[in-house]
BALOBA-1460 file (C-alpha; in Angstrom, 3 decimals):
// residues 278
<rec num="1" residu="x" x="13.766" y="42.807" z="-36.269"/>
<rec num="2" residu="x" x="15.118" y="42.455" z="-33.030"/>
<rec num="3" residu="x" x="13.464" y="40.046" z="-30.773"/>
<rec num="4" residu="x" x="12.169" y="40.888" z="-27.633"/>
<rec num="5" residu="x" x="13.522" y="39.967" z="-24.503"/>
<rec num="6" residu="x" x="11.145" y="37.588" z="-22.444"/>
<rec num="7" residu="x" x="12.354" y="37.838" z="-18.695"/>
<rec num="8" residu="x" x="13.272" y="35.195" z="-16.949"/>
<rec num="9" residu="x" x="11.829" y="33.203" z="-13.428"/>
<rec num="10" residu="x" x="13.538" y="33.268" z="-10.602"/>
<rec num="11" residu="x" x="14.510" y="30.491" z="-9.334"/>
<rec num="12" residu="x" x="12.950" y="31.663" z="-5.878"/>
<rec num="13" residu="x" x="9.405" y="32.369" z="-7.795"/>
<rec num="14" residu="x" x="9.894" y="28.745" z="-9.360"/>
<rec num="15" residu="x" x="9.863" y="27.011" z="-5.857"/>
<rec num="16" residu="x" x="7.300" y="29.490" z="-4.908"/>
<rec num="17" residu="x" x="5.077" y="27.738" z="-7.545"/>
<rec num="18" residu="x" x="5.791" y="24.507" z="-6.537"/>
<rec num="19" residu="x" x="4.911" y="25.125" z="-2.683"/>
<rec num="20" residu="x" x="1.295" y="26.529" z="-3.835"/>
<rec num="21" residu="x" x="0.456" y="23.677" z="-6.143"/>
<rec num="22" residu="x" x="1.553" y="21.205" z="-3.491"/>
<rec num="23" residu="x" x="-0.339" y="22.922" z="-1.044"/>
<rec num="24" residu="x" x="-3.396" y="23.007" z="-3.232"/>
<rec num="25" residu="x" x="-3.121" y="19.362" z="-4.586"/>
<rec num="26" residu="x" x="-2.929" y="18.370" z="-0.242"/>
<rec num="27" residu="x" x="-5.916" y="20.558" z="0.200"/>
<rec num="28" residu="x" x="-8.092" y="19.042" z="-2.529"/>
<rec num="29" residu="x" x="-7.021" y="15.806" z="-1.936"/>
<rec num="30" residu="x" x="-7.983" y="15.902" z="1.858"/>
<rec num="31" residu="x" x="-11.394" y="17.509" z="0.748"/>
<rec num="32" residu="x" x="-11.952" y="14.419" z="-1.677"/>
<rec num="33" residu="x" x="-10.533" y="12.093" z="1.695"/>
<rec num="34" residu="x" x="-13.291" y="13.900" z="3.923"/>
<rec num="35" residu="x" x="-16.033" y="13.696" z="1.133"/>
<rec num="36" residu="x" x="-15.483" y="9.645" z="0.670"/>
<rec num="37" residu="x" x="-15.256" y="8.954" z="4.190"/>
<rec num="38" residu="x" x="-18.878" y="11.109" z="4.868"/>
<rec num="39" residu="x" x="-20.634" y="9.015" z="2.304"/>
<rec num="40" residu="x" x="-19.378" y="5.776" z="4.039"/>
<rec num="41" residu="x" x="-20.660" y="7.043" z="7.148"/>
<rec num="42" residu="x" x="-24.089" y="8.524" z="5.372"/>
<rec num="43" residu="x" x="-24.764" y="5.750" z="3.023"/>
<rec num="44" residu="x" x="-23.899" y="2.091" z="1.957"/>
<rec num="45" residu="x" x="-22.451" y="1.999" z="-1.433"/>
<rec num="46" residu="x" x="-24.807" y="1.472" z="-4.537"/>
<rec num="47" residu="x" x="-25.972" y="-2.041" z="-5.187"/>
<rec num="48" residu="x" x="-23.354" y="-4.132" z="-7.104"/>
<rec num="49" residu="x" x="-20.865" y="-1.739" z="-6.669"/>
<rec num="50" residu="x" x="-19.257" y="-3.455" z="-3.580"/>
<rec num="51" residu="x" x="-18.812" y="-6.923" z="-5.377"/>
<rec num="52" residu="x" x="-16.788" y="-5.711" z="-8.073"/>
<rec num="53" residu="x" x="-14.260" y="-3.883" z="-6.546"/>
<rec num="54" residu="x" x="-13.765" y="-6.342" z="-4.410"/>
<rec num="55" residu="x" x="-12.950" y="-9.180" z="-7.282"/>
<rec num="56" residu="x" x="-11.062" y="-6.438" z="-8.538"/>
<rec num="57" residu="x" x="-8.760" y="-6.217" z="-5.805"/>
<rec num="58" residu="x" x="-9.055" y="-9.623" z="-3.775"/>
<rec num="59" residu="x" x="-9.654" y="-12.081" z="-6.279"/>
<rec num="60" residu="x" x="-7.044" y="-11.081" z="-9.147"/>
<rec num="61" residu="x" x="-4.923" y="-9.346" z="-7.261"/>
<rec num="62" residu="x" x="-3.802" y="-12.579" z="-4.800"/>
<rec num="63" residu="x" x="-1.505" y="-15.067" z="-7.942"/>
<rec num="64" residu="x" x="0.639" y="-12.084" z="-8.015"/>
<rec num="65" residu="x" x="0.629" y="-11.217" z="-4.146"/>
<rec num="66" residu="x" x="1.203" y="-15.393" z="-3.313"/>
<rec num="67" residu="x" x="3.422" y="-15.451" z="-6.019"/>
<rec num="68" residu="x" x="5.675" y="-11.933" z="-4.761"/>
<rec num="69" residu="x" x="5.769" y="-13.111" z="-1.224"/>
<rec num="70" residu="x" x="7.092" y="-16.456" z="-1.997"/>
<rec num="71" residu="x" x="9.891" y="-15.152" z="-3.762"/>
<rec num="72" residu="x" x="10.839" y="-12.571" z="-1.044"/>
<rec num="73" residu="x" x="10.932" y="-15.434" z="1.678"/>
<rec num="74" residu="x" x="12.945" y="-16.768" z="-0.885"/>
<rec num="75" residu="x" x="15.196" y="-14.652" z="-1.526"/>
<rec num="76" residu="x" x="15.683" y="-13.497" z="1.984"/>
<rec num="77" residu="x" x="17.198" y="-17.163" z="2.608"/>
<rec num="78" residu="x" x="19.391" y="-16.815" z="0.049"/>
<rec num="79" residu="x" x="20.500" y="-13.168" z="0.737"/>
<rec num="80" residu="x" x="20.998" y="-14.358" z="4.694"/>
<rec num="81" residu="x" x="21.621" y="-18.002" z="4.788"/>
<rec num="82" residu="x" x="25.739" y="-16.942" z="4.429"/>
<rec num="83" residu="x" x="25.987" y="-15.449" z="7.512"/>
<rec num="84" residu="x" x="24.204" y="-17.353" z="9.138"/>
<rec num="85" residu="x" x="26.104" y="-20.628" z="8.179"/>
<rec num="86" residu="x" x="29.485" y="-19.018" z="9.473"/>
<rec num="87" residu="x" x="28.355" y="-18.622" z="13.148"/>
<rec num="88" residu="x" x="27.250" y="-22.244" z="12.593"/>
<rec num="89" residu="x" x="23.437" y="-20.785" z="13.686"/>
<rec num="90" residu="x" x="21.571" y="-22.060" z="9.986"/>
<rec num="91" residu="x" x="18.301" y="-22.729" z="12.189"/>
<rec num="92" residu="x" x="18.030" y="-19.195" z="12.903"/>
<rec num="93" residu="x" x="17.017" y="-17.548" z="9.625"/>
<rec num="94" residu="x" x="13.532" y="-18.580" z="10.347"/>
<rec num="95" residu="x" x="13.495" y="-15.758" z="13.094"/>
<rec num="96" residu="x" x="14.880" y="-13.242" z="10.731"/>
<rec num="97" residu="x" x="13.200" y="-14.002" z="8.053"/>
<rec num="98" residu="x" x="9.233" y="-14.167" z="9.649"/>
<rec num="99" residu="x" x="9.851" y="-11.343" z="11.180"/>
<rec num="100" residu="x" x="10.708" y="-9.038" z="8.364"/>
<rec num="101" residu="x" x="8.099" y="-10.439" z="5.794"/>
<rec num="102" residu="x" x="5.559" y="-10.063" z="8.447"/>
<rec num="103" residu="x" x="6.530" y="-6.537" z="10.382"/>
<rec num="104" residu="x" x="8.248" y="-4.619" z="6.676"/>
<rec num="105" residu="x" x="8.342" y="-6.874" z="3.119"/>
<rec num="106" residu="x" x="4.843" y="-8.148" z="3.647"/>
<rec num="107" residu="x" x="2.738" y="-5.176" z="4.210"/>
<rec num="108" residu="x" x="5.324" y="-2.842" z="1.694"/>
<rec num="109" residu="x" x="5.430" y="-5.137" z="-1.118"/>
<rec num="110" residu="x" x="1.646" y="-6.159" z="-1.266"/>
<rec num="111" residu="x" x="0.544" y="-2.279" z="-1.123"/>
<rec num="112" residu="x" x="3.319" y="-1.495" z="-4.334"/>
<rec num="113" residu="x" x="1.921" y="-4.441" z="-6.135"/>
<rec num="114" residu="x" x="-1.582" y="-3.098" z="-5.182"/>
<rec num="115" residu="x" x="-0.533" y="0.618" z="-6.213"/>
<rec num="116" residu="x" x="0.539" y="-0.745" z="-9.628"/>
<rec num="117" residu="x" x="-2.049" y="-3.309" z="-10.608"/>
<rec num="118" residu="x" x="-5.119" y="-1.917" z="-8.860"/>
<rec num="119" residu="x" x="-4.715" y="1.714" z="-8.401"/>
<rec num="120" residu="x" x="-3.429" y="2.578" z="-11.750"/>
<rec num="121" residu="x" x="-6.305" y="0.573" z="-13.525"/>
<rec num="122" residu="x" x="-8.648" y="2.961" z="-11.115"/>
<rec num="123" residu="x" x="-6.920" y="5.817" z="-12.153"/>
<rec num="124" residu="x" x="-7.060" y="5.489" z="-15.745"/>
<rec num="125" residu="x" x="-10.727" y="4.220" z="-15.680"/>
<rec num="126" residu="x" x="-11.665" y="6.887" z="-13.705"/>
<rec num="127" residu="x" x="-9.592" y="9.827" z="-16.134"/>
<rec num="128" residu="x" x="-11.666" y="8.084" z="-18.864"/>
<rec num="129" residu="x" x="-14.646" y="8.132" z="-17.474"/>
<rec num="130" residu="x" x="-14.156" y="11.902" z="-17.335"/>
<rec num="131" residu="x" x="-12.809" y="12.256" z="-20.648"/>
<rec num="132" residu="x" x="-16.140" y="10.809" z="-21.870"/>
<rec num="133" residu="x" x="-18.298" y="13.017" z="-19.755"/>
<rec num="134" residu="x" x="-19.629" y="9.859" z="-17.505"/>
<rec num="135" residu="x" x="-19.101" y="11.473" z="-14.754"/>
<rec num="136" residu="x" x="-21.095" y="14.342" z="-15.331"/>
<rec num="137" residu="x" x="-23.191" y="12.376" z="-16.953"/>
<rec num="138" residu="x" x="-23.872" y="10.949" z="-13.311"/>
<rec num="139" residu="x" x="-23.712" y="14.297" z="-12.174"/>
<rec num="140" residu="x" x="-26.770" y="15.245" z="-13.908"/>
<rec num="141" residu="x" x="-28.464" y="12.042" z="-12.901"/>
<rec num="142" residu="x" x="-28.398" y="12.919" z="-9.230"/>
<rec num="143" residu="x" x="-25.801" y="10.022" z="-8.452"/>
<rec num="144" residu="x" x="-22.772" y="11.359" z="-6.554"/>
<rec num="145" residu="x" x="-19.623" y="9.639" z="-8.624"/>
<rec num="146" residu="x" x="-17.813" y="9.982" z="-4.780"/>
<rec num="147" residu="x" x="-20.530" y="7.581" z="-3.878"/>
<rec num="148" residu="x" x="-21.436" y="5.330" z="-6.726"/>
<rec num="149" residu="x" x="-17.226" y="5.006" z="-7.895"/>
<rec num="150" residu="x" x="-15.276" y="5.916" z="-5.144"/>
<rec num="151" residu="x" x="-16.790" y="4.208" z="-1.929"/>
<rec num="152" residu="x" x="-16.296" y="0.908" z="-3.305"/>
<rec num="153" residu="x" x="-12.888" y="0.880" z="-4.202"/>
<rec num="154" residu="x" x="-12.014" y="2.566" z="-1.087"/>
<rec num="155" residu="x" x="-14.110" y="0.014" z="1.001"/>
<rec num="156" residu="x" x="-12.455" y="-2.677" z="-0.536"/>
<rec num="157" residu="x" x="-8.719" y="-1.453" z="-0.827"/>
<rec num="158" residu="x" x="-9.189" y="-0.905" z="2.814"/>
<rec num="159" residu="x" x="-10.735" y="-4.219" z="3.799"/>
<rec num="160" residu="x" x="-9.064" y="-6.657" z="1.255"/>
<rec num="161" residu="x" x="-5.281" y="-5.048" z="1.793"/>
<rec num="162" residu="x" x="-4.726" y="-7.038" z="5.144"/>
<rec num="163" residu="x" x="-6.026" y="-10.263" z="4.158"/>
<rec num="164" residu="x" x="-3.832" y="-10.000" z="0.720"/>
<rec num="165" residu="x" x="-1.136" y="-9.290" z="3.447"/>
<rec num="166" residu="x" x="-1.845" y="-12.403" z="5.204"/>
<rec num="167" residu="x" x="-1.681" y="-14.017" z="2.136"/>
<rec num="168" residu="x" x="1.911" y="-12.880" z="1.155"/>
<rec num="169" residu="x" x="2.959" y="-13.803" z="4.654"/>
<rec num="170" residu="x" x="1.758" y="-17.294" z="4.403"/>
<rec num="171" residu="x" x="3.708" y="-17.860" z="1.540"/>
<rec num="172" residu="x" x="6.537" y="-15.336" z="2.444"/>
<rec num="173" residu="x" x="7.047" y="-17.915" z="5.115"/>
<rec num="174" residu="x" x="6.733" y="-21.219" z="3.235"/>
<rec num="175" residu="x" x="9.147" y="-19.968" z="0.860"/>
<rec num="176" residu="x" x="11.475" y="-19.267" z="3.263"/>
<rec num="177" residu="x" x="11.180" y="-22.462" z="5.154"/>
<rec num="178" residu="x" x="11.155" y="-24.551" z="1.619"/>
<rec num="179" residu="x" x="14.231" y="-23.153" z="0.572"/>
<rec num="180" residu="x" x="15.952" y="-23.365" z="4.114"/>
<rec num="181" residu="x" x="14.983" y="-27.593" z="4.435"/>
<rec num="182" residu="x" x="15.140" y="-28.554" z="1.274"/>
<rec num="183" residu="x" x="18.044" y="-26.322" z="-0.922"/>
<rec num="184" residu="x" x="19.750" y="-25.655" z="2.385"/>
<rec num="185" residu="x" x="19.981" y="-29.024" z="4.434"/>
<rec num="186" residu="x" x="18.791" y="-27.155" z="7.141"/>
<rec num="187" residu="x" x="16.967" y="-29.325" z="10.290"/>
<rec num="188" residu="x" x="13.447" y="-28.859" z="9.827"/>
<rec num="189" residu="x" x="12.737" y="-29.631" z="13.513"/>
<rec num="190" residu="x" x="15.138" y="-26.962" z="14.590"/>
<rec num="191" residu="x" x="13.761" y="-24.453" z="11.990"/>
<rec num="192" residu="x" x="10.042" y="-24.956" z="13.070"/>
<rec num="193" residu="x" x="11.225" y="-24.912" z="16.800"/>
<rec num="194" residu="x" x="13.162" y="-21.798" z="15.734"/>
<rec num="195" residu="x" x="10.239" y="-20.011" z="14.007"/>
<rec num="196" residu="x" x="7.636" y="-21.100" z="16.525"/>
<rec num="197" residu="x" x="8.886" y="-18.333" z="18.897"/>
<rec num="198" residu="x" x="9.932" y="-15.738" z="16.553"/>
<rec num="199" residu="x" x="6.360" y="-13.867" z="16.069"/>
<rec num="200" residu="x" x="4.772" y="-11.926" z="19.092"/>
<rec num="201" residu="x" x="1.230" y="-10.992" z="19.076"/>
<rec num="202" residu="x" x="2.741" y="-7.446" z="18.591"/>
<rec num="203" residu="x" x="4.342" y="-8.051" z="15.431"/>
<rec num="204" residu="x" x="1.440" y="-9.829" z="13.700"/>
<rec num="205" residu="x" x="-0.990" y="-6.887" z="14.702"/>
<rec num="206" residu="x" x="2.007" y="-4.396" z="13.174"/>
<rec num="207" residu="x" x="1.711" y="-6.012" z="10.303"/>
<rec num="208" residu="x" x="-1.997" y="-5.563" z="9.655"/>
<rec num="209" residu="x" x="-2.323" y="-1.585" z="10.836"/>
<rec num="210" residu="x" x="-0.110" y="-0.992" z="8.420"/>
<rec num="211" residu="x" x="-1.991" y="-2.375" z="4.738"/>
<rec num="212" residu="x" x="-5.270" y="-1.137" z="6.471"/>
<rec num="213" residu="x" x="-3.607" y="2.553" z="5.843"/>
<rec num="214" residu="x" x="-1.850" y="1.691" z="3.051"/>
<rec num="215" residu="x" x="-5.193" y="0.174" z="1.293"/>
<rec num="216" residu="x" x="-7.094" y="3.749" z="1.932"/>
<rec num="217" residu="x" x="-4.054" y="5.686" z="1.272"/>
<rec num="218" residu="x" x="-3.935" y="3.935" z="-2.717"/>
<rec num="219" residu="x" x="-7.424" y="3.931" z="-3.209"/>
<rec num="220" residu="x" x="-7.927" y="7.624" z="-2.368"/>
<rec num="221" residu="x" x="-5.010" y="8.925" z="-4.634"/>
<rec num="222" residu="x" x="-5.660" y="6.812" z="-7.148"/>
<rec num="223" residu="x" x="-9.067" y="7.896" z="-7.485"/>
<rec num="224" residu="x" x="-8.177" y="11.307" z="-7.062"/>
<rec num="225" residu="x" x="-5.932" y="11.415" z="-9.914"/>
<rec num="226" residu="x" x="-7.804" y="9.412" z="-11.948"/>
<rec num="227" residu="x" x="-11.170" y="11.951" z="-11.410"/>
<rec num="228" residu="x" x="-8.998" y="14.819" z="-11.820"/>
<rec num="229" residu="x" x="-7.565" y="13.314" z="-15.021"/>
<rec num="230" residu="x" x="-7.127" y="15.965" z="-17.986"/>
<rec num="231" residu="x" x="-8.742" y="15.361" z="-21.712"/>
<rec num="232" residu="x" x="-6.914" y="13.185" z="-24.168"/>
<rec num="233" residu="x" x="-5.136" y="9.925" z="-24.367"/>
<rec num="234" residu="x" x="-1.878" y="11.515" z="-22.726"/>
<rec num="235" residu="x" x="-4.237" y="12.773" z="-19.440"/>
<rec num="236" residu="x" x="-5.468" y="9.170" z="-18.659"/>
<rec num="237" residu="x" x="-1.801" y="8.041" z="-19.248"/>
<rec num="238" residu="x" x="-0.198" y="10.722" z="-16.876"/>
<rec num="239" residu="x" x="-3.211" y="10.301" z="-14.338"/>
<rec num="240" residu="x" x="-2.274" y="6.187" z="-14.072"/>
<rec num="241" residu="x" x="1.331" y="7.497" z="-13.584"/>
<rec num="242" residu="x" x="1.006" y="10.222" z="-11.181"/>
<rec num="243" residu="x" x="-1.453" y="7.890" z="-9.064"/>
<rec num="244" residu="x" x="1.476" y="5.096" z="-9.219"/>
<rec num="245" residu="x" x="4.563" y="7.154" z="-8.315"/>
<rec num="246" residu="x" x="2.274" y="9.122" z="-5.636"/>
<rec num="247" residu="x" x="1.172" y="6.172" z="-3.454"/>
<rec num="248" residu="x" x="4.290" y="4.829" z="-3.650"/>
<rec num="249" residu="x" x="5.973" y="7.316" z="-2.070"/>
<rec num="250" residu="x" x="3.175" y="8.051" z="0.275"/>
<rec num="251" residu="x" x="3.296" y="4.162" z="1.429"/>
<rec num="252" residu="x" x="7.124" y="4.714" z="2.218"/>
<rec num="253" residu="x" x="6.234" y="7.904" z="3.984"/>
<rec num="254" residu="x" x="3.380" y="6.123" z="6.169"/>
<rec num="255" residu="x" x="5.606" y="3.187" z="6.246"/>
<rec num="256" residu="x" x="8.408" y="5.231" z="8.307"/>
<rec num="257" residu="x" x="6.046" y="7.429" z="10.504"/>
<rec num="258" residu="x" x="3.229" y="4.296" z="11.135"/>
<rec num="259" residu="x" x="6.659" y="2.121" z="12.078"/>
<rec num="260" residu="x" x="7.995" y="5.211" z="14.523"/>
<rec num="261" residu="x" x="4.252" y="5.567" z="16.306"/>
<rec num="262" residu="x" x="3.855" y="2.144" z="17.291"/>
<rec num="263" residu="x" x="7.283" y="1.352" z="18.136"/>
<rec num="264" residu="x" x="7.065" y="4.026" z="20.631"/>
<rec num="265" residu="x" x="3.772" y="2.993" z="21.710"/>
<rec num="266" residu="x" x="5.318" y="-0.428" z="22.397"/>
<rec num="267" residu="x" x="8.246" y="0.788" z="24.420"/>
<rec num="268" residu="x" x="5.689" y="3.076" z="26.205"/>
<rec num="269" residu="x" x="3.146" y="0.361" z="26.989"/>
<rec num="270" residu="x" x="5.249" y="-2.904" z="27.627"/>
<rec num="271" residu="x" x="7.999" y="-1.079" z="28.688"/>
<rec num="272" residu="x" x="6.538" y="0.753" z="31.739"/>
<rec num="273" residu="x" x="4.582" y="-1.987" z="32.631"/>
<rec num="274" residu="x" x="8.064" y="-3.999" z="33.262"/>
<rec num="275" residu="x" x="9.778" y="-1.107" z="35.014"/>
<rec num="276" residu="x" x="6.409" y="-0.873" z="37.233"/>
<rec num="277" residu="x" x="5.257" y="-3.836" z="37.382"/>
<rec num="278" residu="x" x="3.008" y="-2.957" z="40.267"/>
């Protein structure tokens, strides 16, 4: 018996598919965004609810941060200190080096190590509480799970992300001097001299706008996905994966177009001031 012939998609239809369930993941996702940030405004979050996210994401999360940023000022030394030493300018890396831990590295890397241990452990706690009916369960109580789950995370993601930032710096920077003085022979009074003048008010405040939109950005997809999390061991799997791969491509995203905005706004600002000073 002949089989019959199942027609194939276009390719066309295919990417037609793709644009609607992007478009509908964006909307529902910028519902949930509007929802969270009403009950901050409406309502402090539930009692005890505020602590614990923030040990969650301050308190364990730092060993790793101090521990990632002193191996990028590290490493930036090492990747730099060559050409550097041919121009016979070795004191110099400490301008180089602060500056792109605390304007780029600092603020990227902390929000990826934040997007992998934090947001995928809400994600998956959240897709379980929904495979397990808790969340209805709260439903039915009267409690809003935005409120009671959501708000504190969010809160805390948003408030903890610069001073984890800080954090990375700090020891972005002692890494980067340590290696420098002490592997390097480098002068440590012409270092510090060096790196005294390297940071501008500018660049420190750049580099804490950006985790303060990085820390909601995580915190909202990752809860997303994790509430929107499909039955079964595999859904809580895929919803701790899709929240992972998601932020981190929305922190390089915000990362370019945050970086673009205020760079502008410093050329426009400073840079008419100079040309009228008047």
């Amino acid at each position: 018996m002949a089989s019959a012939d199942v027609p194939e998609e276009s390719p066309q239809s295919n990417w037609t598919s793709i644009g609607q369930d992007f478009v509908n993941e964006l909307g529902d996702l910028s519902l949930f965004a509007l929802q969270t940030l009403g009950w901050c405004l409406r309502r402090r979050p539930a009692p005890g609810t505020l602590v614990t996210s923030l040990y969650t994401v301050g308190v364990r999360t730092a060993p790793v941060v101090a521990v990632t940023g002193l191996f990028i000022g590290m490493v930036l030394v090492v990747q730099s200190h060559a050409s550097y030493q041919r121009l016979d300018m070795s004191s110099l890396m400490s301008r180089s080096v602060n500056l792109s831990i605390v304007r780029e590295l600092g603020p990227v890397l902390v929000a990826t190590m934040l997007a992998g241990r934090v947001g995928s452990a809400m994600a998956a706690e959240l897709a379980t509480m929904r495979v397990t009916e808790q969340l209805d369960a709260l439903s039915c109580l009267g409690v809003s799970p935005i409120h009671y789950l959501v708000v504190p995370r969010f809160l805390a993601c948003v408030l903890l992300v610069p001073l984890l930032t800080i954090l990375a710096d700090f020891t972005g920077m002692m890494g980067g001097a340590g290696m420098s003085i002490y592997y390097y022979r480098v002068e440590s009074f012409h270092y510090w001299v060096h790196a005294q003048g390297s940071l501008k008010p500018w660049d420190l405040t750049m580099g804490l706008i950006k985790p303060t939109f990085f820390g909601a950005a995580i915190s909202l997809i990752c809860c997303h996905r994790g509430m929107k999390g499909t039955a079964g061991a595999e859904g809580v799997g895929r919803a701790a994966t899709e929240a992972f791969v998601i932020s981190f491509v929305v922190i390089l995203i915000l990362d370019f177009f945050i970086a673009l905005f205020l760079n502008s706004l410093y050329d426009y600002l400073w840079t008419a001031s100079d040309l009228n000073p008047l």
